[in-house]
Structures are given as structure tokens and as C-alpha cells.
Backbone as CSV, one residue per row, in Angstrom:
resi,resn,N_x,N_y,N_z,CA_x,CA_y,CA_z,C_x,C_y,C_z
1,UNK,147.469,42.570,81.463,147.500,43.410,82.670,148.322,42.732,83.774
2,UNK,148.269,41.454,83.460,148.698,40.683,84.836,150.533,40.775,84.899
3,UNK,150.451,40.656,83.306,152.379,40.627,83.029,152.917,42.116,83.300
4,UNK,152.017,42.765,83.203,152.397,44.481,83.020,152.437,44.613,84.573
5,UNK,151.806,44.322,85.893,151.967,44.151,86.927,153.229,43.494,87.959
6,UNK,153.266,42.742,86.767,154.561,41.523,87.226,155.796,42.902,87.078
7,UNK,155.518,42.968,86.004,157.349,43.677,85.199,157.565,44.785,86.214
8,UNK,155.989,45.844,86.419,156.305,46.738,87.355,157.000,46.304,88.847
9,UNK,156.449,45.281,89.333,156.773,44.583,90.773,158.052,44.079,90.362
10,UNK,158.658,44.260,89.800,160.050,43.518,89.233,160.583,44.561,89.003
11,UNK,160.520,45.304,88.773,161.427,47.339,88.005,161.200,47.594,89.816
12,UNK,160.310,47.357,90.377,160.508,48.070,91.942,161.493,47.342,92.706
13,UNK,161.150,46.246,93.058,162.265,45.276,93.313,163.672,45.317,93.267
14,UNK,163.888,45.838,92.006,165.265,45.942,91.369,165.865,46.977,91.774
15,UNK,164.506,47.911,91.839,165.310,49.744,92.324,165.653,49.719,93.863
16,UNK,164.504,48.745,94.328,164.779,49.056,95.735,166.082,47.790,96.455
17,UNK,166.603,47.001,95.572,167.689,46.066,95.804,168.933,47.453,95.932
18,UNK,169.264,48.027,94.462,170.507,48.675,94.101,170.313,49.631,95.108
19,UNK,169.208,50.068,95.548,169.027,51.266,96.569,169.675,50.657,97.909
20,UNK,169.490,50.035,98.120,169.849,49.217,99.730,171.188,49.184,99.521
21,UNK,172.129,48.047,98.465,173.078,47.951,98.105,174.320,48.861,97.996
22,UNK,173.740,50.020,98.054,174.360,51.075,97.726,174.564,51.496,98.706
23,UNK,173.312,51.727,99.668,173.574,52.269,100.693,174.579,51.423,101.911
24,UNK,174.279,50.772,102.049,175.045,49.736,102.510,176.652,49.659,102.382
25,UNK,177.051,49.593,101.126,178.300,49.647,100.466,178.856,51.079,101.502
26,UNK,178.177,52.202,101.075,177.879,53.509,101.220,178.451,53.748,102.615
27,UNK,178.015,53.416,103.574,177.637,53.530,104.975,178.546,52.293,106.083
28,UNK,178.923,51.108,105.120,180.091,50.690,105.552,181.545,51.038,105.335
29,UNK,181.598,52.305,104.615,183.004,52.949,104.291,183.012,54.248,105.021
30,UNK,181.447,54.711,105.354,181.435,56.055,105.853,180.344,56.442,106.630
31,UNK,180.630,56.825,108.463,179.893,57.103,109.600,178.985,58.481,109.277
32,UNK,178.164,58.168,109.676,176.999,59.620,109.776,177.903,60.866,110.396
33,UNK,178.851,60.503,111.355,179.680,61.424,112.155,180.341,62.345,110.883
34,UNK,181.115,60.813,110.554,182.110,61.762,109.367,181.787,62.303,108.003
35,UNK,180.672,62.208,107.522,180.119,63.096,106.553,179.270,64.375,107.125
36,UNK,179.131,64.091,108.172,178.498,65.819,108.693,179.915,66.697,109.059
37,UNK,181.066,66.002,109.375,182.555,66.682,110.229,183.178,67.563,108.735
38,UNK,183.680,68.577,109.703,183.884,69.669,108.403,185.125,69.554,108.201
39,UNK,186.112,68.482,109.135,187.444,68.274,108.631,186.982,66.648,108.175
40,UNK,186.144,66.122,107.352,185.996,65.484,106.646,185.750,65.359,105.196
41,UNK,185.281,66.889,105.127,184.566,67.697,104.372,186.122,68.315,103.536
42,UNK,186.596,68.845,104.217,187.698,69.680,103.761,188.749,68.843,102.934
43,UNK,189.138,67.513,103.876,190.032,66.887,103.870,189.691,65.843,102.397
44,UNK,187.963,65.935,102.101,187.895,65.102,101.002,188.113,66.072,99.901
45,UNK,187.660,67.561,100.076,187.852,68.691,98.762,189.094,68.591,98.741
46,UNK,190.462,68.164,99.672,191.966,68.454,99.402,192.196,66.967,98.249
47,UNK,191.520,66.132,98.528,192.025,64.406,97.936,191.341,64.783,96.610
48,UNK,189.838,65.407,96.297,189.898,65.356,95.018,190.158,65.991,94.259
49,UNK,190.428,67.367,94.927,191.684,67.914,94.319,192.990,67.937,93.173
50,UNK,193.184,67.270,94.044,194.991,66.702,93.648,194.849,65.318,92.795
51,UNK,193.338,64.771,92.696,193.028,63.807,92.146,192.886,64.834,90.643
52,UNK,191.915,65.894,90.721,191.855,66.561,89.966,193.083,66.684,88.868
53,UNK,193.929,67.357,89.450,195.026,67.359,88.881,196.072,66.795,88.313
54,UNK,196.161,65.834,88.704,197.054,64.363,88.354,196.161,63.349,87.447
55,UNK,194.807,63.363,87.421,193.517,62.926,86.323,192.389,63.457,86.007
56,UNK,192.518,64.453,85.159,190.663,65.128,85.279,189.939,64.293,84.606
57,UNK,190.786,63.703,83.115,190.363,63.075,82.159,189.347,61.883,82.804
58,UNK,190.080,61.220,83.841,189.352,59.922,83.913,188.215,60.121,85.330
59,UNK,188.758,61.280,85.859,187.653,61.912,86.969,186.440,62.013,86.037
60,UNK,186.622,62.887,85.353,185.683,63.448,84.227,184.344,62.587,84.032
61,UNK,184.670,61.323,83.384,184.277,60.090,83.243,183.306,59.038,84.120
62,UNK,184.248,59.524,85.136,184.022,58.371,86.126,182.859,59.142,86.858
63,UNK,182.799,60.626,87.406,181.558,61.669,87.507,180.720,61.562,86.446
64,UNK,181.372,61.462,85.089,180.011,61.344,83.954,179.065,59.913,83.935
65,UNK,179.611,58.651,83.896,179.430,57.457,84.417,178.020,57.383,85.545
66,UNK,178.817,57.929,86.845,177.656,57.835,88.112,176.741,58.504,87.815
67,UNK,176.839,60.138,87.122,175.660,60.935,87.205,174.309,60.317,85.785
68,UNK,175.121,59.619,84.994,173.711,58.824,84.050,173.568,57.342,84.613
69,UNK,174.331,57.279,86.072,173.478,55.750,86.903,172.516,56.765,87.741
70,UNK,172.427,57.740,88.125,172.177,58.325,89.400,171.010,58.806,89.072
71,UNK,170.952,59.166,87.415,169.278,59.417,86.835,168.713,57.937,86.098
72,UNK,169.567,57.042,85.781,169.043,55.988,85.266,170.078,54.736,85.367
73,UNK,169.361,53.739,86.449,168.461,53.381,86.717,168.311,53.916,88.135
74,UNK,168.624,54.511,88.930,168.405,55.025,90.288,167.900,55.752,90.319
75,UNK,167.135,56.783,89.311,165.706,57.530,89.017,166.345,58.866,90.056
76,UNK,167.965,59.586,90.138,167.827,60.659,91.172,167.573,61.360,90.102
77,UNK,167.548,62.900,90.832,167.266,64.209,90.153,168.417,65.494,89.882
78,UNK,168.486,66.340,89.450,169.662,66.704,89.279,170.494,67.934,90.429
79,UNK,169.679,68.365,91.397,170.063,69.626,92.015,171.691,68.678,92.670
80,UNK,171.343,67.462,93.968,172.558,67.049,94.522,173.968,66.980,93.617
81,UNK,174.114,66.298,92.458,174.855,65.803,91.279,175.350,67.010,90.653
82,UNK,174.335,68.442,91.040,175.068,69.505,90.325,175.662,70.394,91.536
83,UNK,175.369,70.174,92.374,176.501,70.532,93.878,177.509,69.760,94.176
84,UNK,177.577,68.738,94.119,178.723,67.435,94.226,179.726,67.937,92.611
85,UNK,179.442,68.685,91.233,180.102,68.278,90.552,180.937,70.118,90.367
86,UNK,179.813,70.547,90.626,180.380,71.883,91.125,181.965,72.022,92.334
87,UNK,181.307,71.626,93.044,182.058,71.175,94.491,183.829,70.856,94.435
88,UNK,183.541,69.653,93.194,184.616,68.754,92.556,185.207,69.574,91.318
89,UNK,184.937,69.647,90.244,185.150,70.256,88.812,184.975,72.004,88.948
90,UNK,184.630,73.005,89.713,184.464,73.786,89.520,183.346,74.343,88.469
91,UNK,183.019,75.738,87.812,181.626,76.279,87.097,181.603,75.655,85.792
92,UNK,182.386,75.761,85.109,182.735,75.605,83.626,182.735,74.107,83.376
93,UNK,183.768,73.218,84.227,184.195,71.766,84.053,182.128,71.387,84.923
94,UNK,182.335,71.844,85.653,181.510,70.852,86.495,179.545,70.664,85.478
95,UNK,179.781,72.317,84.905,178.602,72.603,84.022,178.465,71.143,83.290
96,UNK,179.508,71.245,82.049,179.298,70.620,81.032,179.367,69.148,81.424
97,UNK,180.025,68.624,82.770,179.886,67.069,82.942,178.556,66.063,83.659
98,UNK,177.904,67.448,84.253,176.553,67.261,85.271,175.667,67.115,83.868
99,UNK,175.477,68.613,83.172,174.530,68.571,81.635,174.719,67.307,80.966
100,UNK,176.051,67.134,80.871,175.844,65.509,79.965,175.512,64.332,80.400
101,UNK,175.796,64.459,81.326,175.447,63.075,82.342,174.505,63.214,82.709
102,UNK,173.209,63.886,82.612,171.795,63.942,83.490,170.885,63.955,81.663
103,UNK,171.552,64.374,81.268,171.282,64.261,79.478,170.667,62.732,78.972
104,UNK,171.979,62.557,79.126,172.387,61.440,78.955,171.340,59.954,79.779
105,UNK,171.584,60.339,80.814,170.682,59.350,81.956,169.233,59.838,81.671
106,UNK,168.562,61.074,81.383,167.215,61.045,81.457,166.912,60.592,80.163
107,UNK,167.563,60.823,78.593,167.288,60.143,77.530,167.396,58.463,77.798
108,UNK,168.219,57.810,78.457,168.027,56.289,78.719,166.879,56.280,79.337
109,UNK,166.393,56.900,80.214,165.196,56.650,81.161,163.625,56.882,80.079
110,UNK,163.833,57.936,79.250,162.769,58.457,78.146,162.672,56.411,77.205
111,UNK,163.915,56.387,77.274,163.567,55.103,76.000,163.456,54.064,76.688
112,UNK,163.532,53.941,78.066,163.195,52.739,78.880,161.689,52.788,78.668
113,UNK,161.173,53.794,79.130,159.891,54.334,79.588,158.835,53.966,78.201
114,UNK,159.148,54.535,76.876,158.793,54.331,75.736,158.750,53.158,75.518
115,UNK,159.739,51.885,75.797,159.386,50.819,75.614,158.463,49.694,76.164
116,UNK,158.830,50.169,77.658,158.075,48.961,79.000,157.038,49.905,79.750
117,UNK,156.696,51.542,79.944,155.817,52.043,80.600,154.772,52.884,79.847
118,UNK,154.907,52.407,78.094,153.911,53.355,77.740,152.702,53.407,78.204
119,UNK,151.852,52.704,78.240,150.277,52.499,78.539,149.986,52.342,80.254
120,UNK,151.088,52.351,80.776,151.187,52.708,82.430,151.351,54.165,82.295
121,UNK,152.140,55.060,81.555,151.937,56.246,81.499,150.910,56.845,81.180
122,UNK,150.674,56.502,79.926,149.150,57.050,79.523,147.902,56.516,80.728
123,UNK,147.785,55.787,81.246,146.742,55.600,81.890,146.343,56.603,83.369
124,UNK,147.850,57.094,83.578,147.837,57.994,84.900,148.637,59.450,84.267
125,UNK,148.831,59.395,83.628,149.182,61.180,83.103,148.338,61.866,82.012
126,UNK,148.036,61.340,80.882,147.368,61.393,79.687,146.007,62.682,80.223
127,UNK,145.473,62.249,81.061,144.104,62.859,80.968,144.835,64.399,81.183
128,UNK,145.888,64.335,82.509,146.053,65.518,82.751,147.161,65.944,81.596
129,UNK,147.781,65.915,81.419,148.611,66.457,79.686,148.399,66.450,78.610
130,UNK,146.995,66.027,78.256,146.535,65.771,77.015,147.106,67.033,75.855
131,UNK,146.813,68.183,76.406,146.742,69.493,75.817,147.816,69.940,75.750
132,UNK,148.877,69.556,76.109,150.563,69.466,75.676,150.751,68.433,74.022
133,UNK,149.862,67.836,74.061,149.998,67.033,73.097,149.963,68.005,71.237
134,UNK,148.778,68.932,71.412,149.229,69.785,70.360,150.427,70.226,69.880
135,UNK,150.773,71.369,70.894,151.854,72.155,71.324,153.335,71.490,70.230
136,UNK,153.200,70.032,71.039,154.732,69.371,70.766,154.493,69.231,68.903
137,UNK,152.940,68.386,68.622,153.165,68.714,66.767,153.146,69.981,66.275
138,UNK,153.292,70.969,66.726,153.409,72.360,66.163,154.980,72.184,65.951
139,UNK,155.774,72.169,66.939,157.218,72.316,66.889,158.095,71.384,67.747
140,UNK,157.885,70.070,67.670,158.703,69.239,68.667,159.771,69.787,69.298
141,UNK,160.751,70.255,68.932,162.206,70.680,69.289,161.955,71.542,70.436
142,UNK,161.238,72.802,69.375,161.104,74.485,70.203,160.285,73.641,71.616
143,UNK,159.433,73.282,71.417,158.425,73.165,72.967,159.233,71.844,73.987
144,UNK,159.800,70.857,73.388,160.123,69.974,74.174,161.349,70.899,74.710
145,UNK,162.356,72.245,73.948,163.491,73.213,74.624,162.648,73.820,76.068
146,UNK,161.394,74.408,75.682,161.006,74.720,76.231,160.318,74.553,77.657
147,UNK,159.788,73.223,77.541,159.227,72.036,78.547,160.718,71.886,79.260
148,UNK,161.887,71.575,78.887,163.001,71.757,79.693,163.293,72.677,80.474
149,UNK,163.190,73.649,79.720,163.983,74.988,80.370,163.100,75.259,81.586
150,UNK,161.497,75.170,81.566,160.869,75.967,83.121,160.181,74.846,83.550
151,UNK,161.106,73.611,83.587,160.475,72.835,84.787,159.351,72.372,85.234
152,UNK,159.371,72.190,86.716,157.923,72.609,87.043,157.286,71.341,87.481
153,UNK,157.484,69.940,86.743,157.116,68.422,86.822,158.326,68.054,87.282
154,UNK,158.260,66.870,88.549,159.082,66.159,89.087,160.055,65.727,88.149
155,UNK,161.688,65.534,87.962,162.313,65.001,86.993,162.164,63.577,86.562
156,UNK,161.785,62.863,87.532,161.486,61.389,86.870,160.226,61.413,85.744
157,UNK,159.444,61.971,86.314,157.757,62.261,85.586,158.257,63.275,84.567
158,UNK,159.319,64.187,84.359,159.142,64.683,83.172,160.274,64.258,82.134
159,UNK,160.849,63.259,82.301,161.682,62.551,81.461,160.943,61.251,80.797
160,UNK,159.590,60.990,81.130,158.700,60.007,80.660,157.619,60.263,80.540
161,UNK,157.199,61.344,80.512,155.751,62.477,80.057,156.061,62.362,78.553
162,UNK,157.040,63.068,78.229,157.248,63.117,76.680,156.786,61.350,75.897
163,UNK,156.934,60.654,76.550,156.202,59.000,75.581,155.006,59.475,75.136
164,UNK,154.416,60.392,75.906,152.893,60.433,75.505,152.790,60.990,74.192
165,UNK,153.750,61.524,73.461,153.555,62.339,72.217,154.908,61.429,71.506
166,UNK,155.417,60.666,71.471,156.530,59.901,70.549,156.947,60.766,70.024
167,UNK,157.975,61.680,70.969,158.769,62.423,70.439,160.405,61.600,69.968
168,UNK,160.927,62.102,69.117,162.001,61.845,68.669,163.319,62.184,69.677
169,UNK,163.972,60.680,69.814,165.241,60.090,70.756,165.919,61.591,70.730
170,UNK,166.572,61.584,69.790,167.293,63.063,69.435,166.924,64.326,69.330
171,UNK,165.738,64.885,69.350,165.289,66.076,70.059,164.867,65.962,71.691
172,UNK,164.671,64.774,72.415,164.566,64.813,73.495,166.083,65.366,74.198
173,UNK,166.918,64.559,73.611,168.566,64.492,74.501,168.564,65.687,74.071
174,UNK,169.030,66.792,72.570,168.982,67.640,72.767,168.340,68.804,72.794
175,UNK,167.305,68.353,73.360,166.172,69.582,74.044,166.717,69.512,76.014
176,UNK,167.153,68.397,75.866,167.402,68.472,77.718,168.787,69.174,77.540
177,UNK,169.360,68.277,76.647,171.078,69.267,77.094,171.106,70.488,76.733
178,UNK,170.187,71.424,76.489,170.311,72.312,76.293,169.646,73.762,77.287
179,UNK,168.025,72.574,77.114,167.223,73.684,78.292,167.229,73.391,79.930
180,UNK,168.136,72.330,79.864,168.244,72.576,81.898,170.042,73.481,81.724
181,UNK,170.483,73.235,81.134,171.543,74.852,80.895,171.840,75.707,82.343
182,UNK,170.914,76.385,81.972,170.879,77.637,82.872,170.516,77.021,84.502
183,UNK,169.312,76.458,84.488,169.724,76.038,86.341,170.649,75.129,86.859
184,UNK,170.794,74.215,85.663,172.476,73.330,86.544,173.492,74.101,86.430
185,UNK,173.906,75.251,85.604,174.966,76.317,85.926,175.044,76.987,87.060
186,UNK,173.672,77.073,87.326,173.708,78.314,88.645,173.953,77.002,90.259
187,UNK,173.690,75.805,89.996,173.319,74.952,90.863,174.796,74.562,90.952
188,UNK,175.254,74.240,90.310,176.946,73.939,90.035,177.808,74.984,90.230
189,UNK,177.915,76.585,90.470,177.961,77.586,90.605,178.269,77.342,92.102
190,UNK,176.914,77.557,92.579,176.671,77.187,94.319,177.792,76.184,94.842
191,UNK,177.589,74.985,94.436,178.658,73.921,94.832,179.987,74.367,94.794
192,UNK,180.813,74.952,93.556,182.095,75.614,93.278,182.216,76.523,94.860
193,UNK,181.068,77.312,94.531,181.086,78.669,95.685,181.315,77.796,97.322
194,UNK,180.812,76.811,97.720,181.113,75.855,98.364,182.065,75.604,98.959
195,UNK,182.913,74.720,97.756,184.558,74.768,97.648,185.691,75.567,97.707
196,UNK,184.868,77.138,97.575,186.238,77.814,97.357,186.236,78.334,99.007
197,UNK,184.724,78.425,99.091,184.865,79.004,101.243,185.765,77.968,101.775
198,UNK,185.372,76.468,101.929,185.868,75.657,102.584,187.582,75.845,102.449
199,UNK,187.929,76.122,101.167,189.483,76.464,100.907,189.571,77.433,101.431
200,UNK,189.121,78.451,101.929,189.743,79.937,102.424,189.765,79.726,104.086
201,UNK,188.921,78.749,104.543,188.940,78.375,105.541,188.681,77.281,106.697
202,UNK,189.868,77.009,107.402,190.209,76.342,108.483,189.493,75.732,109.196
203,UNK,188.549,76.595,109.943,187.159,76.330,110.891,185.889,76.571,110.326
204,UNK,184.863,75.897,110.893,183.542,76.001,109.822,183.312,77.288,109.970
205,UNK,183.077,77.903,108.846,182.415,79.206,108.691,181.027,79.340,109.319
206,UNK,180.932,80.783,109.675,178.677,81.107,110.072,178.116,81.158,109.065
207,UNK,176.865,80.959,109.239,176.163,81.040,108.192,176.245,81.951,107.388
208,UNK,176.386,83.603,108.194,176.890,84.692,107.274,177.587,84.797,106.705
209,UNK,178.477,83.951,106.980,179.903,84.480,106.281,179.572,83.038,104.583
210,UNK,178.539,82.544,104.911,178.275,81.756,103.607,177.280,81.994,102.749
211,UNK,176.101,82.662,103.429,175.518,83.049,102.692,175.527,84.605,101.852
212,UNK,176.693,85.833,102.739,177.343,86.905,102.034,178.475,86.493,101.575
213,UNK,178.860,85.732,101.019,179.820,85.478,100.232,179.300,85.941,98.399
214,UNK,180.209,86.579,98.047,179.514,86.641,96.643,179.403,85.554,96.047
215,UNK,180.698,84.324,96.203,180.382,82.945,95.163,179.006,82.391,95.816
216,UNK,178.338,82.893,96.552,177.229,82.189,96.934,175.976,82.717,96.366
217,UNK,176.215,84.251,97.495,174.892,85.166,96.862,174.314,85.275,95.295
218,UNK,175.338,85.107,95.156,175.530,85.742,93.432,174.508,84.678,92.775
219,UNK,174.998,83.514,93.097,174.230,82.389,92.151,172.453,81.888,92.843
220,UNK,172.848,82.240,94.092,171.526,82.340,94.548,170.684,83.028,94.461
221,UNK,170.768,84.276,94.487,170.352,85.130,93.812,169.424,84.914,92.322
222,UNK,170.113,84.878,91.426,170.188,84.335,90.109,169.204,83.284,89.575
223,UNK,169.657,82.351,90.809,168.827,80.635,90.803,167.136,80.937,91.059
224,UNK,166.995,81.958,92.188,165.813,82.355,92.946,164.838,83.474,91.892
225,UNK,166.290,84.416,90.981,164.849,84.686,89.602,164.802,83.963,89.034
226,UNK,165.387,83.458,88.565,165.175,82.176,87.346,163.639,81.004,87.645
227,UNK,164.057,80.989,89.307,162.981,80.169,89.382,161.432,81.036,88.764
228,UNK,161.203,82.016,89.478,160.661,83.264,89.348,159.788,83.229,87.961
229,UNK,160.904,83.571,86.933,160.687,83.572,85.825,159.894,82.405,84.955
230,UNK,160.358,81.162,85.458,159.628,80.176,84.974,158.782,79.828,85.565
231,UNK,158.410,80.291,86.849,157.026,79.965,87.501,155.598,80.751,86.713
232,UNK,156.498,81.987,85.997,155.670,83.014,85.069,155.341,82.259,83.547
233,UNK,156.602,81.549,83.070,156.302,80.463,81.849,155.475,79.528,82.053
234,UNK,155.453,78.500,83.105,154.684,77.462,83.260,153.318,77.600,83.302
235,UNK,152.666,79.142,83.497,151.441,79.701,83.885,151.100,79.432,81.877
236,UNK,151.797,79.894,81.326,151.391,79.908,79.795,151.643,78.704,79.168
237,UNK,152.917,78.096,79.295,152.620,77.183,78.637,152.005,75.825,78.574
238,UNK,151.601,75.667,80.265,150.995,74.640,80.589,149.449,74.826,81.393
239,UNK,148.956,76.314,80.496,147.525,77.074,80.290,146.595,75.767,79.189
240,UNK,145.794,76.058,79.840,144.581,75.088,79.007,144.075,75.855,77.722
């Protein structure tokens, strides 16, 4: 118990070093002023742009890279990473590089977790998920697709819930790359929709003119049944 205490006070330590570090790094290249300024804003959608264009290949990468540091080891979640990649890559590019990279980073985080937090997990989740535990030996794949697709548990906590049932490395990755799908499309959607106002215009837009925009409405819209819908799944499948 005493070493299992240590390692945790040492995994916090570590998160909260790279966290500082970052920020720091972060915040000595760039003023609170100039990330709220909308000709800062604009002027960075024109640079990555043309970065775009002259390298997607290694853009590609280098976005795929941060977004599996940004879920592992920096434990973020995926909504920011799928507005930032939207923003950058557009619906299609930005889809498939956010999905792999949050894929990707929450399966490292699943086999971190499996190795150094099993019995820290079980000791504080177990009682309440026990009854998920069936479910997954009926059909690992189908229910862990499913456990993806409607959410519902914080993303750190549900990328290390699954230890409790030793599900298999390779139905986890692709049960995630498959069932967060649909809300990082619509979330990456938004971001694109983002990018293309800021390109049509000069001076900051009103709120109206951003939130009636169809690249906006449309996906918001969309995002807001979806949520909807799985607030209606989670009632069943995470029924006693």
C-alpha cells in the first residue's frame, strides 16, 4: 500500500511538473491579450494555412503527435483538440487526425492504467460498475462500441474503467476509433465552421452572425441531438 501511494504521489508530481512546464513555455511566447485579439486569431488561421499547403503531411503528424500527448500523459479530453483540428485541417482531414490521435492516446492511457492503477481502480469504481461487468462477457467489442459511442463518464475515467473487465488492447482502440466517430465529427465540424467565418471576415463578427451561420448551426444542431439521443442510451445501458 505504501509503494502504491508513493507511485501515485509520483504520477501526480509528474503531471503537475509537464503541466506548469507547458504552461510556462506556453505563456512566454504568448500574452493573454493576444490569444483573446481577433487579428491574432485570424492572422494565425492565415500562417497555418499556407503551412497547410506547403506541408499537410508533416502538419498531419505533428497535430497527430500532440493530440496522443494531450490525452496521454496530460490526461486532456477531446472536445478542445477537435475544435483546434477542425479549425486547422478542416471536416474530413481534421475528423480522421483528432479520431486517431485521441484513439491512440486513450489506448496508451487504458494500458498504463492496466498495468500501475488496477487495484486503485477497482477499489474506487468497481462497486459502482460492477454490473457493466456482464454486459462486456456477452460481447466485448459490441458493448465496449457502445460504451464509446454515448459517453456519459468523464474521458479520463472512461479510458480506465474498462481495466475492470480485462478487455482486449485491440478491441478497446478499435471500439474508441470508431464509437467517438460521430461527436468528434460534429465537434471538428464546429471548429472548420469557425475558420471559414473568420475567412469571410475582417472584423469580429456578432454573435448572430455566428451562431446563424449554417457551418455552425448545422453542426450544433446535430451535436445537441446526438447528445439527446445518448442521454436516452445511457438510461439502458448503464440500467441496473
Amino acid at each position: 500500500m505504501e509503494k502504491s501511494n508513493k507511485f501515485k504521489l509520483f504520477i501526480g508530481l509528474v503531471y503537475l511538473i509537464l503541466i506548469s512546464l507547458f504552461l510556462i513555455f506556453f505563456f512566454s511566447k504568448f500574452s493573454i491579450q493576444e490569444l483573446t485579439s481577433y487579428d491574432f486569431i485570424r492572422e494565425n488561421r492565415l500562417y497555418f494555412s499556407e503551412l497547410k499547403k506547403s506541408n499537410l503531411i508533416l502538419i498531419f503528424f505533428i497535430f497527430l503527435g500532440l493530440t496522443i500527448l494531450w490525452v496521454f500523459p496530460l490526461l486532456g479530453f477531446g472536445s478542445p483538440v477537435a475544435l483546434i483540428g477542425g479549425f486547422i485541417f478542416g471536416k474530413w482531414i481534421g475528423t480522421i487526425v483528432v479520431v486517431l490521435g485521441l484513439s491512440i492516446g486513450a489506448t496508451f492511457l487504458y494500458i498504463f492504467g492496466n498495468y500501475f492503477l488496477k487495484e486503485f481502480i477497482k477499489e474506487k469504481l468497481l462497486n459502482k460498475y460492477h454490473k457493466l461487468e456482464t454486459k462486456f462477457k456477452k460481447s466485448e467489442f459490441i458493448y465496449l462500441l457502445i460504451y464509446r459511442f454515448i459517453g456519459g463518464i468523464p474521458w479520463q475515467i472512461s479510458c480506465l474503467l474498462p481495466t475492470l473487465f480485462n478487455v482486449r488492447v485491440r478491441n478497446f482502440f478499435f471500439a474508441t476509433l470508431i464509437g467517438i466517430v460521430p461527436q468528434i465529427f460534429l465537434a471538428v465540424s464546429i471548429g472548420s465552421g469557425f475558420e471559414k467565418i473568420i475567412d469571410q471576415n475582417s472584423e469580429v463578427p456578432s454573435i448572430t452572425e455566428i451562431i446563424f451561420s449554417p457551418d455552425i448551426y448545422i453542426p450544433l444542431v446535430a451535436f445537441f441531438s446526438l447528445i439527446l439521443v445518448t442521454i436516452f442510451l445511457r438510461k439502458i445501458f448503464y440500467k441496473n
